[in-house]
N, C-alpha and C positions, 0 to 999 in steps of 0.2 A: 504494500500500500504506500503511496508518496505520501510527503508531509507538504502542506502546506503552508504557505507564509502568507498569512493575511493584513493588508492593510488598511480599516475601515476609515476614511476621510471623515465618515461625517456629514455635518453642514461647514465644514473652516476652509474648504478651498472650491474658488469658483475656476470655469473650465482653461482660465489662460495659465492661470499659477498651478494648478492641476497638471494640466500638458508637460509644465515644465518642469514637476515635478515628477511625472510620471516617466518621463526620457531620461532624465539623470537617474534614474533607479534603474532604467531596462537600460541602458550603457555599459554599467557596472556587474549588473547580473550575468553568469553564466548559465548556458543551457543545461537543465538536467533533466534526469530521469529520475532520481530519486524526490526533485521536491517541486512543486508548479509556486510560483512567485506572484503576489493577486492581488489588484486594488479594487476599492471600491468605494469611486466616487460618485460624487454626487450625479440624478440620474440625468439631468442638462447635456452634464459632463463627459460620458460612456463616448458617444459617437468623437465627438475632436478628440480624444485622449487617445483612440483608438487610432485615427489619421495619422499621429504624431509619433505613434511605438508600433507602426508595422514593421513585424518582420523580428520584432524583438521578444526573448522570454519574459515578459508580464502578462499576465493573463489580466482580465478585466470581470468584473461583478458588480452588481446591483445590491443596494444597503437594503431591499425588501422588497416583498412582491407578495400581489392581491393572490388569496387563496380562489377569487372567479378566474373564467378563461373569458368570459365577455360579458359586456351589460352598462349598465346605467352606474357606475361606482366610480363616481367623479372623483379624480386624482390617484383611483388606482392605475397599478399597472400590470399586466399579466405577464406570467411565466415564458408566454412566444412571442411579446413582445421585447422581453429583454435578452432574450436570444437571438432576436431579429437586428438589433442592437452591436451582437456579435461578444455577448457576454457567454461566459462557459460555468459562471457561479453565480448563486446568490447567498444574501444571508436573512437566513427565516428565524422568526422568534425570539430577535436581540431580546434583551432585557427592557429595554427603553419602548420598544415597539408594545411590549407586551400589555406597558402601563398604560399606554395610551388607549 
């Protein structure tokens, strides 16, 4: 099984300081097979951050996703849509999410 290295953003970075932070990590990173390397910023954010680290080991994830696949749930967002995105993670069930 890989380990993963997760980086959850948050809400503290928007998509230009994101980018730029997301390139100077997938720079430095080497490829492996033992561990996937993964941010996950804000959801704006996914599509530029992705432009900016093609072709590099970071993977990219969404901080949560609507447990519907469609409908009327204004500000969610579904599980095929954040892989449409070209995300390969999420994260379900933060602590924070759960409060809310």
């Amino acid at each position: 099984m890989k380990k993963l290295l997760i980086a959850n953003w948050k809400m503290n970075l928007g998509f230009k300081k994101g980018a730029n932070l997301a390139s100077k990590f997938s720079n430095i990173l080497k490829k492996s097979n033992k561990k996937d390397y993964i941010v996950l910023p804000s959801l704006q954010s996914i599509y530029y951050i992705k432009q900016k680290i093609k072709n590099k080991p970071l993977n990219l994830g969404a901080q949560d996703c609507s447990p519907f696949i469609k409908g009327a749930f204004t500000g969610d967002v579904s599980a095929s849509m954040i892989k449409e995105l070209g995300c390969k993670y999420v994260l379900i069930g933060h602590s924070e999410r759960r409060l809310l």
